[in-house]
Gaussian input, Z-matrix of N, CA and C with variables (Angstrom, degrees):
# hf/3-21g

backbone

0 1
 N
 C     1     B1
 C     2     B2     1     A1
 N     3     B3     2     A2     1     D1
 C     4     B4     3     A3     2     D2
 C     5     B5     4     A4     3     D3
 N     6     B6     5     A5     4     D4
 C     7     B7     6     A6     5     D5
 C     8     B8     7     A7     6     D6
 N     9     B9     8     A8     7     D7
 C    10    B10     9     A9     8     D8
 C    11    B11    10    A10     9     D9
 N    12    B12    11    A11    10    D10
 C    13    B13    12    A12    11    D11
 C    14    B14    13    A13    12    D12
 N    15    B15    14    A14    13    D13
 C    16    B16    15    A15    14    D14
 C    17    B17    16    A16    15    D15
 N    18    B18    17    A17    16    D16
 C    19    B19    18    A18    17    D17
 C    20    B20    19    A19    18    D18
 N    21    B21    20    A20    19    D19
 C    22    B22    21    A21    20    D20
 C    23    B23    22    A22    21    D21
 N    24    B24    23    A23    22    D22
 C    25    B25    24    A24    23    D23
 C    26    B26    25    A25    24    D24
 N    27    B27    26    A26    25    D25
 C    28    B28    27    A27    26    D26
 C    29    B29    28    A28    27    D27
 N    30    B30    29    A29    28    D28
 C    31    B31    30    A30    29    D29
 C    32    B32    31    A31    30    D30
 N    33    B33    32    A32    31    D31
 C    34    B34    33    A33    32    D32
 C    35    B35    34    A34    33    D33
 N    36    B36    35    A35    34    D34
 C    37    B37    36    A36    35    D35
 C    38    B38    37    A37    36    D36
 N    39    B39    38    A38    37    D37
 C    40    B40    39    A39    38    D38
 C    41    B41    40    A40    39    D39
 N    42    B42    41    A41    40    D40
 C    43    B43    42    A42    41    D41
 C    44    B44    43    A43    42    D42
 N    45    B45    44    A44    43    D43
 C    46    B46    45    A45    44    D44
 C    47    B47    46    A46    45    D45
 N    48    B48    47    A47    46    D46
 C    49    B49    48    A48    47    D47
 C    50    B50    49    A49    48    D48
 N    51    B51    50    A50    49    D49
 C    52    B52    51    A51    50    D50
 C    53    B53    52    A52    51    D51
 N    54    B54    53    A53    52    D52
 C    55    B55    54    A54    53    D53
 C    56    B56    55    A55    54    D54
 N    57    B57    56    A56    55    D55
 C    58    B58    57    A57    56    D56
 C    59    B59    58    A58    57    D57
 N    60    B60    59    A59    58    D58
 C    61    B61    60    A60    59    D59
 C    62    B62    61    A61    60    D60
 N    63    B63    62    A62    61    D61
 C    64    B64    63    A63    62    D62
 C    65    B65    64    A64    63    D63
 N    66    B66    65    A65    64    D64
 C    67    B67    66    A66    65    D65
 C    68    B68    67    A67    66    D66
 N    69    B69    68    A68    67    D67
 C    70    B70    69    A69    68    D68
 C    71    B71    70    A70    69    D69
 N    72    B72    71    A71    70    D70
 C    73    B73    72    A72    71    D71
 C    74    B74    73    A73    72    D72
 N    75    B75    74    A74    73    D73
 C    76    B76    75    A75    74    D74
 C    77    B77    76    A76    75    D75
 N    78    B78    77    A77    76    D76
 C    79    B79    78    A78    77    D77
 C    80    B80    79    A79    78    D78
 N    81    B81    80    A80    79    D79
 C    82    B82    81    A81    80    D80
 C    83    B83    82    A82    81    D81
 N    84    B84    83    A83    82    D82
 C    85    B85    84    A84    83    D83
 C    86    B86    85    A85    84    D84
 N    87    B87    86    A86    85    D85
 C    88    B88    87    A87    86    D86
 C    89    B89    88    A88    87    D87
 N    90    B90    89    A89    88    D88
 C    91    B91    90    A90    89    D89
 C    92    B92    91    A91    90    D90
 N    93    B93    92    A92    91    D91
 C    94    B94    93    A93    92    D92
 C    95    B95    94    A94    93    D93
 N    96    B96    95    A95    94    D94
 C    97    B97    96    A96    95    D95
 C    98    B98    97    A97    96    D96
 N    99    B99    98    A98    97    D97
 C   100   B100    99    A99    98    D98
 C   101   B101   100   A100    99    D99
 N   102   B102   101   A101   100   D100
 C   103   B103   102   A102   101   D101
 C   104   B104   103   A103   102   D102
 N   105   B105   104   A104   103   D103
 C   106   B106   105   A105   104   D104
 C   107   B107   106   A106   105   D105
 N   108   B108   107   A107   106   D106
 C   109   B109   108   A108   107   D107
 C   110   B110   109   A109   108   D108
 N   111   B111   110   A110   109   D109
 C   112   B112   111   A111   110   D110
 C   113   B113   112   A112   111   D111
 N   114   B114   113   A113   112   D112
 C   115   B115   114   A114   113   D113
 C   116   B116   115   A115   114   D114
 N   117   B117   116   A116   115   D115
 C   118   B118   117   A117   116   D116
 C   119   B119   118   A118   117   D117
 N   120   B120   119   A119   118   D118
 C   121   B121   120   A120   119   D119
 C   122   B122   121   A121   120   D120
 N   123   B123   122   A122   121   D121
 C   124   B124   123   A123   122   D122
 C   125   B125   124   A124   123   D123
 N   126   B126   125   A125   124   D124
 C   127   B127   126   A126   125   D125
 C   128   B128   127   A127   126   D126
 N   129   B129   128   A128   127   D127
 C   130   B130   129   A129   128   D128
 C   131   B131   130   A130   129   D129
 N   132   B132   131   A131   130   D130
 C   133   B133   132   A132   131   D131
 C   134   B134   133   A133   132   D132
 N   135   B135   134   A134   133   D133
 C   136   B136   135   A135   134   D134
 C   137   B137   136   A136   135   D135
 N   138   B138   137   A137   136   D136
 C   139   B139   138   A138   137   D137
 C   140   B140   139   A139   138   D138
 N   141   B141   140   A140   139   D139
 C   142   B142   141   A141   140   D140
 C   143   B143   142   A142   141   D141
 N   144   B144   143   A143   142   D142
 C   145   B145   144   A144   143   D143
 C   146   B146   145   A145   144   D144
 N   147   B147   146   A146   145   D145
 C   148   B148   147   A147   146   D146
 C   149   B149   148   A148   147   D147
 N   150   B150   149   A149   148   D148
 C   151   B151   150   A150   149   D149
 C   152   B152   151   A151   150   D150
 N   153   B153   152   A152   151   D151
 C   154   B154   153   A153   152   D152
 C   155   B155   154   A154   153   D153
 N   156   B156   155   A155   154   D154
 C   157   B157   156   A156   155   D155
 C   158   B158   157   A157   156   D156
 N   159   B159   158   A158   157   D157
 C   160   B160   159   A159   158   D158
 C   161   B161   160   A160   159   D159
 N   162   B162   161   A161   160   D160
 C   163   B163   162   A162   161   D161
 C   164   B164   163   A163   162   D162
 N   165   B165   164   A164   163   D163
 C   166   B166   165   A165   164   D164
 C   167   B167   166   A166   165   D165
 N   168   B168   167   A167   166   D166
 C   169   B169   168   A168   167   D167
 C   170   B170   169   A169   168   D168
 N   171   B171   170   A170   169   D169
 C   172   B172   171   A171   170   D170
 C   173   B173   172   A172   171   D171
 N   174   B174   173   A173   172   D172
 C   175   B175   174   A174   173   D173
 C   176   B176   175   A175   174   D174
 N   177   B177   176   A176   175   D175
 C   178   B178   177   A177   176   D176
 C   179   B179   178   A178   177   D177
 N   180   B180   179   A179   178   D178
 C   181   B181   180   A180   179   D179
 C   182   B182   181   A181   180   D180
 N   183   B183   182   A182   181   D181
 C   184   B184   183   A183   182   D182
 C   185   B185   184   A184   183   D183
 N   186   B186   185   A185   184   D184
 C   187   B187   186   A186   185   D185
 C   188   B188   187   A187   186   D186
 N   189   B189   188   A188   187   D187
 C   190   B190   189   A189   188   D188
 C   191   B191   190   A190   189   D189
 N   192   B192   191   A191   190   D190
 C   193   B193   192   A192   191   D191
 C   194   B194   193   A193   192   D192
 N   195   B195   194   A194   193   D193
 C   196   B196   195   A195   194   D194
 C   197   B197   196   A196   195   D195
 N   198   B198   197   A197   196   D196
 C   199   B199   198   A198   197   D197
 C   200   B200   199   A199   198   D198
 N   201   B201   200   A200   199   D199
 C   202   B202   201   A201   200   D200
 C   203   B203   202   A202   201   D201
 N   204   B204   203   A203   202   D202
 C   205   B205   204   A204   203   D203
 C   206   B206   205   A205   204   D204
 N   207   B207   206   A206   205   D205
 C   208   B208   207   A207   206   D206
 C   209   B209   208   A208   207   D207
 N   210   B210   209   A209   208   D208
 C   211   B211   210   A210   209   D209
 C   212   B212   211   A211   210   D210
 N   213   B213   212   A212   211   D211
 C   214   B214   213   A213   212   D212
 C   215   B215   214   A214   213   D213
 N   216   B216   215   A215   214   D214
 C   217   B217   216   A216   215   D215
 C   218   B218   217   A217   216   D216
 N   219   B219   218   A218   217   D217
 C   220   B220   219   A219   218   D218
 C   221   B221   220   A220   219   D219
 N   222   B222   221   A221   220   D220
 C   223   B223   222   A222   221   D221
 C   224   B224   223   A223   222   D222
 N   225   B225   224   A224   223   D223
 C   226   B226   225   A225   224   D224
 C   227   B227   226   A226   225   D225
 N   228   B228   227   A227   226   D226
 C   229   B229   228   A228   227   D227
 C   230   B230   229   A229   228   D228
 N   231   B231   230   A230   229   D229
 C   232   B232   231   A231   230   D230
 C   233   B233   232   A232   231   D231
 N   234   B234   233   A233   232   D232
 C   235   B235   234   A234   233   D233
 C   236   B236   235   A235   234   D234
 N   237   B237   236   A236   235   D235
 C   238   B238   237   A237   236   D236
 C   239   B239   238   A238   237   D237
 N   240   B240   239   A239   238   D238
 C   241   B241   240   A240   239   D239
 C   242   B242   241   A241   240   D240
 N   243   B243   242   A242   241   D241
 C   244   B244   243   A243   242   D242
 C   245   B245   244   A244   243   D243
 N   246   B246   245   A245   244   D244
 C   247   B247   246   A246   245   D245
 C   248   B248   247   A247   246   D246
 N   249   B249   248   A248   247   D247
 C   250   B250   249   A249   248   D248
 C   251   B251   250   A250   249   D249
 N   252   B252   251   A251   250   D250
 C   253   B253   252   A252   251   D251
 C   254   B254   253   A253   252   D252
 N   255   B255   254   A254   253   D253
 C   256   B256   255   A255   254   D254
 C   257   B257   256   A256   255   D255
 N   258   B258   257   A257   256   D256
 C   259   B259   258   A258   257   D257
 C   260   B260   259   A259   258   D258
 N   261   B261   260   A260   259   D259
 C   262   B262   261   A261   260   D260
 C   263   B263   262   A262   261   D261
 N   264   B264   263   A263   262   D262
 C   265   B265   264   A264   263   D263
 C   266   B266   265   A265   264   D264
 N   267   B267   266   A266   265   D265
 C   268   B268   267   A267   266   D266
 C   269   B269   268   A268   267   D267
 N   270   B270   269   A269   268   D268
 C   271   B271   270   A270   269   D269
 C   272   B272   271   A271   270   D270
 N   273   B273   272   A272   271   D271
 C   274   B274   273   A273   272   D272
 C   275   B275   274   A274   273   D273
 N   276   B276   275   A275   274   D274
 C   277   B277   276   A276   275   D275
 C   278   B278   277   A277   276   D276
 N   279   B279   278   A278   277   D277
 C   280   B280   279   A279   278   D278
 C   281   B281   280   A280   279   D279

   B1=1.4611
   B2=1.5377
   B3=1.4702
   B4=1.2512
   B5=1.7236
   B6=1.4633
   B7=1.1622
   B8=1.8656
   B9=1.5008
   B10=1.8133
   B11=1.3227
   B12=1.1265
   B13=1.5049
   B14=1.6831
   B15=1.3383
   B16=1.3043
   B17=1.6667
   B18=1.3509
   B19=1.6597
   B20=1.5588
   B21=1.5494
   B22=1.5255
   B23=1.2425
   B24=1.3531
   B25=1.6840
   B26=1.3859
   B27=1.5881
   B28=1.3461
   B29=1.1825
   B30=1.2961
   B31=1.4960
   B32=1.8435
   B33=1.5397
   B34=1.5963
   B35=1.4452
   B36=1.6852
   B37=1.3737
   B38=1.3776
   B39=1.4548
   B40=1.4748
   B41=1.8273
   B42=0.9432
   B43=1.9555
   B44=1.5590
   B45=1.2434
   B46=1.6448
   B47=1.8079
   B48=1.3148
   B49=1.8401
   B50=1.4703
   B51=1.2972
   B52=1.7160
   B53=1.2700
   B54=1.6029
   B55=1.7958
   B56=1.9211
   B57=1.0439
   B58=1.3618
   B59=1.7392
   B60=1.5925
   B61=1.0760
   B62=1.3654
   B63=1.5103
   B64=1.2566
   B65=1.6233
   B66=1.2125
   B67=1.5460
   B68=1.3920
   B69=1.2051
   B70=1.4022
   B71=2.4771
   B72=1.0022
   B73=2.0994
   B74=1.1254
   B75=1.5125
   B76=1.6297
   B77=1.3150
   B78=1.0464
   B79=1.3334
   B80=1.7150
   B81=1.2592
   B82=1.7609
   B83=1.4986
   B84=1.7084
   B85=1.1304
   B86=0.9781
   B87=1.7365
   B88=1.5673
   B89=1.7111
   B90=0.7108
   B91=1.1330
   B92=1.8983
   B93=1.2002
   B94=1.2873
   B95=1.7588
   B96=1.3288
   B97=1.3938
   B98=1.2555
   B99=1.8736
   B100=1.5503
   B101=1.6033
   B102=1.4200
   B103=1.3115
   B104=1.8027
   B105=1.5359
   B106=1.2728
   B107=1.1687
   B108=1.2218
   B109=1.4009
   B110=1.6915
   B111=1.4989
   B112=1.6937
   B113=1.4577
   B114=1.2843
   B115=1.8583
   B116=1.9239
   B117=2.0549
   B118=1.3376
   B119=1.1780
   B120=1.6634
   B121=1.4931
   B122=1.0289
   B123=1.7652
   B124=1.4330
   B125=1.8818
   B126=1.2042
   B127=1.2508
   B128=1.8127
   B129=1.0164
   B130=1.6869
   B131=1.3048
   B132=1.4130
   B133=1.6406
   B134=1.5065
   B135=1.4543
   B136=1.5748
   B137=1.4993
   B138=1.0708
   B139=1.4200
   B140=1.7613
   B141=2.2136
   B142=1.2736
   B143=1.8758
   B144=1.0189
   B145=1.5125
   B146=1.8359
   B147=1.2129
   B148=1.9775
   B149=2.0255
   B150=1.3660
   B151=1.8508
   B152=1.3696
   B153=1.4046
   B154=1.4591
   B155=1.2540
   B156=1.6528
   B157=1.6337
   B158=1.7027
   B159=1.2046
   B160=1.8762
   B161=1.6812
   B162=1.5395
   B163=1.2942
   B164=1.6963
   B165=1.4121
   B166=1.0125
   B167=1.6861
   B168=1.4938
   B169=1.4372
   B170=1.5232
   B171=1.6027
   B172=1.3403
   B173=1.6994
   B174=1.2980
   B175=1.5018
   B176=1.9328
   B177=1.3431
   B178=1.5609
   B179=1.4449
   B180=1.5353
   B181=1.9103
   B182=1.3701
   B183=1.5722
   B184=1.7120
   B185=1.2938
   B186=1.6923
   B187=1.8342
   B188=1.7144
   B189=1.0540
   B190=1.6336
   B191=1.5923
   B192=1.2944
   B193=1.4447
   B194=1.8106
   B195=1.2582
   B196=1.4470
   B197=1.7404
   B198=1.4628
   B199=1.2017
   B200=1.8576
   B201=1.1635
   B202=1.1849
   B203=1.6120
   B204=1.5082
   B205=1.2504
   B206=1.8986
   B207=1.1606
   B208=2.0219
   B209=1.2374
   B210=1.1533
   B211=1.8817
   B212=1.6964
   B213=1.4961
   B214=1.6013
   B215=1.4197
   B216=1.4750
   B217=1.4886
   B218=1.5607
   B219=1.4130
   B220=1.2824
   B221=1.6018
   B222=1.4821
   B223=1.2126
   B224=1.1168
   B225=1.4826
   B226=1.7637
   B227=1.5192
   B228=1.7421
   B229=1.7264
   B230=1.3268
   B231=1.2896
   B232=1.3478
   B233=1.5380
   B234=1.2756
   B235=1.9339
   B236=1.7393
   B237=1.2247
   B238=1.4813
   B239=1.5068
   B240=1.7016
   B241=1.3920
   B242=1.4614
   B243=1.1338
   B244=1.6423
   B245=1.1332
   B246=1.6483
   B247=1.0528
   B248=1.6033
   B249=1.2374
   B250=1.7293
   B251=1.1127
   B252=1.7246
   B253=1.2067
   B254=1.7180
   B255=1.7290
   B256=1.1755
   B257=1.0351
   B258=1.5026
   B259=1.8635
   B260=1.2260
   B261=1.5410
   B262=1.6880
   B263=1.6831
   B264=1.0439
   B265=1.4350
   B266=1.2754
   B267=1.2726
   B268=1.7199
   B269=1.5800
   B270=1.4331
   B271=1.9773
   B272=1.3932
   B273=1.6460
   B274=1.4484
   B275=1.3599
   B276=1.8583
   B277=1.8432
   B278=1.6102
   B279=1.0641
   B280=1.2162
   B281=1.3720
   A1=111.06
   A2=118.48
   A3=133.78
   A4=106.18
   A5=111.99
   A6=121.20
   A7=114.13
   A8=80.35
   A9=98.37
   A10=143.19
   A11=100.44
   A12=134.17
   A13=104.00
   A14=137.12
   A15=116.34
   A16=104.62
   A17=99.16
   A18=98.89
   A19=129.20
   A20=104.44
   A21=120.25
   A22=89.50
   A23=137.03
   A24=134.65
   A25=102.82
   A26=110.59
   A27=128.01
   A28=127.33
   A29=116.26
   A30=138.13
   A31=87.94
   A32=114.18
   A33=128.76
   A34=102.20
   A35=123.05
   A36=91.46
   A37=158.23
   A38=97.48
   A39=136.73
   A40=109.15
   A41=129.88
   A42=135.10
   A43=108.41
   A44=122.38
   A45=124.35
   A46=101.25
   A47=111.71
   A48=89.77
   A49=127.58
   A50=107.40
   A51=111.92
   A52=127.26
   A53=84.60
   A54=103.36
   A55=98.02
   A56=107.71
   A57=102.06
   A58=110.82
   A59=108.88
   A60=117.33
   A61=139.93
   A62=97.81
   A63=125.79
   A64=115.74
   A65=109.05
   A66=138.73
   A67=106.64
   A68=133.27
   A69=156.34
   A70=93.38
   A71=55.42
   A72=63.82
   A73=120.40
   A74=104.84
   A75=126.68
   A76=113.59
   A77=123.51
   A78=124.06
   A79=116.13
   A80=111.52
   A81=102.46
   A82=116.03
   A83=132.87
   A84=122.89
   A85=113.74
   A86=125.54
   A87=123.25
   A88=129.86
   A89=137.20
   A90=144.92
   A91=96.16
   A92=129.74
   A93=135.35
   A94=123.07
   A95=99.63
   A96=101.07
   A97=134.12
   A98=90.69
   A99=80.03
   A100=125.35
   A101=114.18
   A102=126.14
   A103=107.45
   A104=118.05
   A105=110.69
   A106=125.83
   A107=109.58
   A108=131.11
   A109=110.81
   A110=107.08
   A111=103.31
   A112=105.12
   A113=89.29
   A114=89.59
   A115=76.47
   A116=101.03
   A117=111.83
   A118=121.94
   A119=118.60
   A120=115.72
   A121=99.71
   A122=109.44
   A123=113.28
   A124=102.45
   A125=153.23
   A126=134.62
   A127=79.91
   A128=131.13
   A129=133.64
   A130=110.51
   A131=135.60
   A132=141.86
   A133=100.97
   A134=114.09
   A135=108.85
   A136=96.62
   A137=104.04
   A138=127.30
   A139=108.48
   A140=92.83
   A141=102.69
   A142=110.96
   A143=111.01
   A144=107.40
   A145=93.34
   A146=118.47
   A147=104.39
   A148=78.42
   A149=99.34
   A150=104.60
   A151=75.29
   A152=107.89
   A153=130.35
   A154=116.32
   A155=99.70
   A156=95.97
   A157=99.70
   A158=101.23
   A159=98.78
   A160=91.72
   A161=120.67
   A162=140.62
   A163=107.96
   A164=124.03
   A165=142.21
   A166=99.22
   A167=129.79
   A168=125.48
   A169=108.18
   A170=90.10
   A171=93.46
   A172=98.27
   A173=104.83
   A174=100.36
   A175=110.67
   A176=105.77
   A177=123.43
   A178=107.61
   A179=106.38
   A180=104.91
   A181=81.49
   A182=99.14
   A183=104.24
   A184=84.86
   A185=80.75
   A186=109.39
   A187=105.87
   A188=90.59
   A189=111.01
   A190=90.99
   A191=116.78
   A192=125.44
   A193=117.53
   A194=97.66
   A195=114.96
   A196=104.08
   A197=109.42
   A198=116.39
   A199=129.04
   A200=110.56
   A201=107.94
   A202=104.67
   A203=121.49
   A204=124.50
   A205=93.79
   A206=109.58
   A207=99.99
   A208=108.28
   A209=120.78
   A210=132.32
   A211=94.38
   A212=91.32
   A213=105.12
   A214=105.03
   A215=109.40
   A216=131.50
   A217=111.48
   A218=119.31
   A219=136.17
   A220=126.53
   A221=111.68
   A222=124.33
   A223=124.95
   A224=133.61
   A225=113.67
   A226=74.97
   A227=115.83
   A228=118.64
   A229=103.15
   A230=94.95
   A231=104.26
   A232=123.74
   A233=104.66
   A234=96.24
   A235=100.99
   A236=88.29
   A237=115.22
   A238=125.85
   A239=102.39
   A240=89.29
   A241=119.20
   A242=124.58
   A243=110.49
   A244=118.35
   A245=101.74
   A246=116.88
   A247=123.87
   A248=131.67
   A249=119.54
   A250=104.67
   A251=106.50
   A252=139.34
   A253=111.17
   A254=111.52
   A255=113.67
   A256=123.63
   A257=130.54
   A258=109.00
   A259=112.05
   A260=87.58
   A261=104.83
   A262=105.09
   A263=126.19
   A264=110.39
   A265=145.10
   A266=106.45
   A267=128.21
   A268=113.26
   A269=96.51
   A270=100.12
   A271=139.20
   A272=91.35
   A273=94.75
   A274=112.38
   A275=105.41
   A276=113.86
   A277=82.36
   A278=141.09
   A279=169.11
   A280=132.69
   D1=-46.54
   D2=175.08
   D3=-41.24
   D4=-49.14
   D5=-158.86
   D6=-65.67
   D7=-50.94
   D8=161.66
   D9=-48.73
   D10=-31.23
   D11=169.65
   D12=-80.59
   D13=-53.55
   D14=-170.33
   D15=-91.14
   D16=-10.85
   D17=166.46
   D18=-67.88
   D19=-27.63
   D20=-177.67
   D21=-87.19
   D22=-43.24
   D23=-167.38
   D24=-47.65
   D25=-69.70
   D26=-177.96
   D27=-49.26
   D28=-26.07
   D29=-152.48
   D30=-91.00
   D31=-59.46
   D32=175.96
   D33=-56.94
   D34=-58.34
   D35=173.19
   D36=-102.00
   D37=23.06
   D38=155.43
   D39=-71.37
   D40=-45.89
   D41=163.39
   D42=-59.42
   D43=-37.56
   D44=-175.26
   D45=-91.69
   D46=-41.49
   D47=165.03
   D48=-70.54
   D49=-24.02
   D50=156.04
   D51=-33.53
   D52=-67.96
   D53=-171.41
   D54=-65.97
   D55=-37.42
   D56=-168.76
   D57=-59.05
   D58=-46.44
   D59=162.61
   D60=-29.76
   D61=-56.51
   D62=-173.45
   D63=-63.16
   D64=-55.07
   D65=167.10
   D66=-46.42
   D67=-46.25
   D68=-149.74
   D69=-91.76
   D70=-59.90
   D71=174.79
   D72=-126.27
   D73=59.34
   D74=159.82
   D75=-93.52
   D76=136.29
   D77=171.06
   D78=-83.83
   D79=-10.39
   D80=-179.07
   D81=-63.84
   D82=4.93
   D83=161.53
   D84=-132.09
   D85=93.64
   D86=177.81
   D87=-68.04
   D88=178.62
   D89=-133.39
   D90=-124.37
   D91=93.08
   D92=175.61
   D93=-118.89
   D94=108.15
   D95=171.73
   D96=-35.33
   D97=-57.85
   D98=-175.97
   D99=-84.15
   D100=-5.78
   D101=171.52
   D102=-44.25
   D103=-28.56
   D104=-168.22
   D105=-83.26
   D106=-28.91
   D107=164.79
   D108=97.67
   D109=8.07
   D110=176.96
   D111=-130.75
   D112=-171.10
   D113=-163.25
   D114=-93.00
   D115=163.64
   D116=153.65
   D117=-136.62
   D118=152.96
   D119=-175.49
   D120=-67.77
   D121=149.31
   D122=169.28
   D123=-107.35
   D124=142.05
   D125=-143.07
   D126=-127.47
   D127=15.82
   D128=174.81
   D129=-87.36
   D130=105.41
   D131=179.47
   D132=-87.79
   D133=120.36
   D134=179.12
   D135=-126.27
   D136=117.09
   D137=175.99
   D138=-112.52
   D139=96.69
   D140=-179.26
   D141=-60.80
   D142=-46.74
   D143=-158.61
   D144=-96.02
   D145=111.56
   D146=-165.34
   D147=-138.04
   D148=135.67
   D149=-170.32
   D150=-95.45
   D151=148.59
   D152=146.86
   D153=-102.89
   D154=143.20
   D155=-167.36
   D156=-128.10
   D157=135.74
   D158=-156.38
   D159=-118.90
   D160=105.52
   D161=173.64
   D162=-42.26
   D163=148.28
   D164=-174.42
   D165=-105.85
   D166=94.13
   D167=-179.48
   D168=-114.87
   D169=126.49
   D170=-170.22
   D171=-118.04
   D172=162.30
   D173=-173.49
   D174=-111.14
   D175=113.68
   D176=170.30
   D177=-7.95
   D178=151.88
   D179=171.06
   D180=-82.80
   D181=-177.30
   D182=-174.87
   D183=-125.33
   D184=146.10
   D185=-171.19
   D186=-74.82
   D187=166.13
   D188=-166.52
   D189=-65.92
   D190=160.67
   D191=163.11
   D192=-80.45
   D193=135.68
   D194=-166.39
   D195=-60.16
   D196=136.34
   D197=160.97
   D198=-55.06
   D199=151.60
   D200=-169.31
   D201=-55.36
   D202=159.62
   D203=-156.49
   D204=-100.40
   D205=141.50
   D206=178.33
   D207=-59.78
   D208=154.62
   D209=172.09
   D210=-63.81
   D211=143.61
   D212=175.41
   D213=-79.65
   D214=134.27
   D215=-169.58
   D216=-76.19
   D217=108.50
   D218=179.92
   D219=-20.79
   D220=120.46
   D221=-175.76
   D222=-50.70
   D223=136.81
   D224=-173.58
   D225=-126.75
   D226=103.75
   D227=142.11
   D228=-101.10
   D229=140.41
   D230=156.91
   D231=-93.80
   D232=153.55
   D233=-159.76
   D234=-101.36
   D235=111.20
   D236=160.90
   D237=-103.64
   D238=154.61
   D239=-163.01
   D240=-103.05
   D241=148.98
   D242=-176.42
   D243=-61.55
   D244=140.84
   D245=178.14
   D246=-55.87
   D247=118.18
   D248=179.38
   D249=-74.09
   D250=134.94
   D251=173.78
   D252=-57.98
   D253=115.25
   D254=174.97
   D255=-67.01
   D256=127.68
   D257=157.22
   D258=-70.01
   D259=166.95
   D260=-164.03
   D261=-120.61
   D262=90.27
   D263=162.27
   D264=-70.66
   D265=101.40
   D266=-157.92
   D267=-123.02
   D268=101.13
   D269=165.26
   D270=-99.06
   D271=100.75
   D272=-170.40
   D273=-92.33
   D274=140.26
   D275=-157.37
   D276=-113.90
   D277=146.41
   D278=-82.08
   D279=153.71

């Protein structure tokens, strides 16, 4: 019974986000300015006369070549011994 019940729930509000959808990006009511009767901001800045300013890029002398890099400073392991390899008892049926 439980099951029926969250199936019909879901089912109703899965049909009402449709419709909501649907309604939402319909085209049967377009969008008319002057229908509203007020002025609206337009948030677009058009700047007829706009200077472009075109950068002068010049390319760097090239740097000297790098000195040799120092020797890497000596490893301290300490000697440990390997670990012995466990057997594994494994029955494979076939």
């Amino acid at each position: 019974m439980r099951f029926i019940i969250a199936a019909g729930c879901g089912l109703a509000v899965a049909l009402l986000l449709f419709l909501l959808m649907n309604t939402l990006i319909s085209g049967e009511q377009s969008f008319d300015r002057d229908a509203l009767g007020r002025n609206l901001v337009d948030f677009i800045r058009v700047r007829p006369d706009e200077i472009l300013e075109i950068k002068e890029r010049v390319r760097p002398d090239e740097l000297p070549p790098p000195e040799d890099p120092p020797p890497p400073p000596p490893m301290n392991m300490a000697d440990h011994p390997k670990p012995s390899p466990v057997p594994l008892d494994i029955e494979l049926h076939g």
